[in-house]
C-alpha positions as CSV (number, residue, x, y, z in Angstrom):
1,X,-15.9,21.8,3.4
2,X,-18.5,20.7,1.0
3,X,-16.0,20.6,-2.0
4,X,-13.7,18.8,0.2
5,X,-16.3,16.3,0.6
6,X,-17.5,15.9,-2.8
7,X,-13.9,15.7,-3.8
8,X,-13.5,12.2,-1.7
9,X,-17.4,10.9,-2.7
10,X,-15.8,11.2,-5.9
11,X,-12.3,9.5,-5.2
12,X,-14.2,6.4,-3.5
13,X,-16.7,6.1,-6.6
14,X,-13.8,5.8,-8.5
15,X,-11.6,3.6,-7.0
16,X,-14.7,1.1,-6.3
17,X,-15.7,1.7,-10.0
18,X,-12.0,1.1,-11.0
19,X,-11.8,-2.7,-9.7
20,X,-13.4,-3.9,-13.4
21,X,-11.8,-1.0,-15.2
22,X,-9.3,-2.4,-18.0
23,X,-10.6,-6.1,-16.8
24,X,-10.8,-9.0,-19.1
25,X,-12.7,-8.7,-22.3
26,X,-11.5,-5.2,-22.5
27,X,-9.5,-3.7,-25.1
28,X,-6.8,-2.2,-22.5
29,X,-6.2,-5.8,-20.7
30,X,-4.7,-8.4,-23.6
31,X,-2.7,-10.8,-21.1
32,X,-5.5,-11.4,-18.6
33,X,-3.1,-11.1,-16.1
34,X,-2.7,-11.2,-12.2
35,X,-3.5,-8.5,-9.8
36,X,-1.5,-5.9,-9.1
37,X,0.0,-3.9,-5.9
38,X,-0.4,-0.5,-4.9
39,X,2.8,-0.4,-2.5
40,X,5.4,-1.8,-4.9
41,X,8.3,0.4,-4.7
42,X,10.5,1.4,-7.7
43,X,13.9,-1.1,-7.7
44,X,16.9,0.1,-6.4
45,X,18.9,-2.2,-9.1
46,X,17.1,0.2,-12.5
47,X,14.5,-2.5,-13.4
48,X,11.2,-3.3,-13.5
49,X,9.6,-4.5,-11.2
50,X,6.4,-6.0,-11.5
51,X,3.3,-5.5,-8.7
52,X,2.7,-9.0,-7.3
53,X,0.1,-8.5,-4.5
54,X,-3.2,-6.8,-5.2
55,X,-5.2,-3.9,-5.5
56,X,-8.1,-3.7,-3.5
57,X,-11.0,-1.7,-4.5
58,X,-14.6,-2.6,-3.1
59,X,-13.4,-5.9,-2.0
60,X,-11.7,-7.0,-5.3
61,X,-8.7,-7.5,-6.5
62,X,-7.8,-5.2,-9.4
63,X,-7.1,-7.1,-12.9
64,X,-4.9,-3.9,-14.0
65,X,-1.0,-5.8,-13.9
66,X,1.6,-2.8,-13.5
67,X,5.4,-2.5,-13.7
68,X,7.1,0.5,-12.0
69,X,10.6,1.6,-12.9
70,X,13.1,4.1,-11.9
71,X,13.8,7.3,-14.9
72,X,16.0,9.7,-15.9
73,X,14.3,12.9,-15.8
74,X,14.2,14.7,-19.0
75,X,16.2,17.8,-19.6
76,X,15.0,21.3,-19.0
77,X,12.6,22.4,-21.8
78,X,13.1,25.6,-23.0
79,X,9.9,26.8,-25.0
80,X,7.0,25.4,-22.7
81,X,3.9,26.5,-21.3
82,X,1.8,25.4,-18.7
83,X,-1.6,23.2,-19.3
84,X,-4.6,24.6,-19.0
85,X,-6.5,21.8,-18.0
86,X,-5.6,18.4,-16.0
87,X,-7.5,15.9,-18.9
88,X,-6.9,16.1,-22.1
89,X,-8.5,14.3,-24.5
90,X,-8.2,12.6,-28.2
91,X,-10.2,15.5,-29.4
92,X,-8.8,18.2,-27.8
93,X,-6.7,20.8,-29.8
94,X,-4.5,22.3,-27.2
95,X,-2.9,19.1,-26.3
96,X,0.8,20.1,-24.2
97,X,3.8,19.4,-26.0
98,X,6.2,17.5,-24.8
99,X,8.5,20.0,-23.7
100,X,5.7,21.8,-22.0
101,X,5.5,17.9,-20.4
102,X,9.1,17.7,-19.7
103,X,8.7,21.2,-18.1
104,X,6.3,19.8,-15.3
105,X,8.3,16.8,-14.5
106,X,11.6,19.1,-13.9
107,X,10.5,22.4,-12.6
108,X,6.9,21.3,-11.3
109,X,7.4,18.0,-9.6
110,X,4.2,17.0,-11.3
111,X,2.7,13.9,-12.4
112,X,2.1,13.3,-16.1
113,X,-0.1,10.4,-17.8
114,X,-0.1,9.6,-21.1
115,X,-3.0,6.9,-21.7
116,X,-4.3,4.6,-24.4
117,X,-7.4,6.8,-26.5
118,X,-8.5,2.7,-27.0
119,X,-9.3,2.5,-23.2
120,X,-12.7,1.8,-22.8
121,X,-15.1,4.8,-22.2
122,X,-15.6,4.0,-18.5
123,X,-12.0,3.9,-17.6
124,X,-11.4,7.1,-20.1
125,X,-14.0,8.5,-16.9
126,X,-12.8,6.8,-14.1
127,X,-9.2,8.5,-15.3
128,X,-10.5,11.8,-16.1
129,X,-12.0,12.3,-12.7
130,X,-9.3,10.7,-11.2
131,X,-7.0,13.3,-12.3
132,X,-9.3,16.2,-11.7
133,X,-8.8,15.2,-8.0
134,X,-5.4,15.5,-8.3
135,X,-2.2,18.3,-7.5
136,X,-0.2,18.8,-10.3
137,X,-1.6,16.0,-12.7
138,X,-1.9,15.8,-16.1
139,X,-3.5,13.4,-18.6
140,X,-3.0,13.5,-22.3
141,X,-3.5,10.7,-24.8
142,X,-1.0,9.2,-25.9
143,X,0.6,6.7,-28.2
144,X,-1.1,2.9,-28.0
145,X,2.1,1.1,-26.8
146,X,0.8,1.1,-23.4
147,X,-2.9,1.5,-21.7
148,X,-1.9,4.2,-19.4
149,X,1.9,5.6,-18.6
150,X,2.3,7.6,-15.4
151,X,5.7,9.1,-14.8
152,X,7.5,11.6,-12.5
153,X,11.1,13.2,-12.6
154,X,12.0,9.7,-11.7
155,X,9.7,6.8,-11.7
156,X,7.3,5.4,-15.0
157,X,4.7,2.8,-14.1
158,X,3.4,1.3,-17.1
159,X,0.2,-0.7,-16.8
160,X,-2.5,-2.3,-18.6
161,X,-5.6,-0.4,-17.3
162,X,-6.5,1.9,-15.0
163,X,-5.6,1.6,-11.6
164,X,-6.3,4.6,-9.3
165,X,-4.8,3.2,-6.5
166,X,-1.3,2.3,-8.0
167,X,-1.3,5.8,-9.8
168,X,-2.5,7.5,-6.4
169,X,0.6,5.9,-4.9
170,X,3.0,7.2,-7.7
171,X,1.4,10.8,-6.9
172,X,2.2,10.5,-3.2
173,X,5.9,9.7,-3.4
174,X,6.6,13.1,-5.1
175,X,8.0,16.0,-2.8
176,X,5.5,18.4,-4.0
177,X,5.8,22.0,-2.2
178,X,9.6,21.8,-2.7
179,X,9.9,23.2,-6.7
180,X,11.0,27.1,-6.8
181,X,9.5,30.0,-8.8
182,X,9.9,29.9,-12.8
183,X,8.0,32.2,-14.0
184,X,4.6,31.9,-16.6
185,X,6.7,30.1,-20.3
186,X,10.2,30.2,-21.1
């Protein structure tokens, strides 16, 4: 019970931290943008679509803008193992591949994030222990084209920051329990 606990201490310091993460004057947020949604569902039509309403954490809106869209889920990979840890970062040297990545969108219904490594050190944190809260998440770094890109089997949000609500949200509409055995690495 007292891990349980901890666990949401933690969730709430984030999310209330999160509201200024990737804010103006940041590196991650360029275009000073409006709010963004945490209930924006993925269009039915394949594209984007872009949260509108707001993200409220601590009584603020968040200045992370995000744009979900629907995916097609990678192929089966056939030489992958599974992480070892949720975060990775820049520095690490047993960073997943990307078939061990696609592996855990197929067979493991997980969530995968590949973020920014110019993020600014707070929301590198507020991400990290974000995703140590997590089932089946894992953060890697990744290319600079985007501050943070969350994807399942079949939805990518793309934003400009970090937003723990709208990536919470992502988590919660996968069907988690309902991936079969596979074994240790193919």
């Amino acid at each position: 019970m007292g891990q349980a606990l901890t666990r949401v201490a933690l969730a709430v310091a984030a999310l209330a931290f999160c509201a200024g993460c990737g804010g103006a004057g940041s590196p991650a947020s360029s275009a000073g943008s409006p709010a963004s949604s945490a209930g924006s569902p993925a269009s039915s039509a394949g594209s984007p679509v872009s949260s509108a309403g707001s993200s409220e954490a601590n009584g603020a809106a968040s200045p992370v803008t995000c744009d979900m869209r629907p995916r097609t889920p990678p192929g089966e990979a056939t030489s992958w193992t599974h992480p070892a840890q949720s975060f990775y970062s820049p520095s690490d040297q047993d960073i997943p591949t990307r078939a061990s990545l696609d592996h855990l969108l197929v067979k493991d219904d997980a969530l995968v994030i590949e973020y920014s490594a110019r993020l600014p050190a707070a929301s590198l944190r507020a991400l990290r222990d974000w995703t140590y809260l997590q089932t089946a998440t894992v953060a890697v770094p990744g290319d600079d084209s985007a501050a943070v890109r969350a994807v399942i089997a079949s939805t990518e949000l793309v934003c400009d920051g970090v937003d723990t609500v709208q990536l919470s949200e992502l988590a919660r509409s996968r069907a988690l329990g309902q991936v079969g055995g596979h074994g240790d690495a193919g």
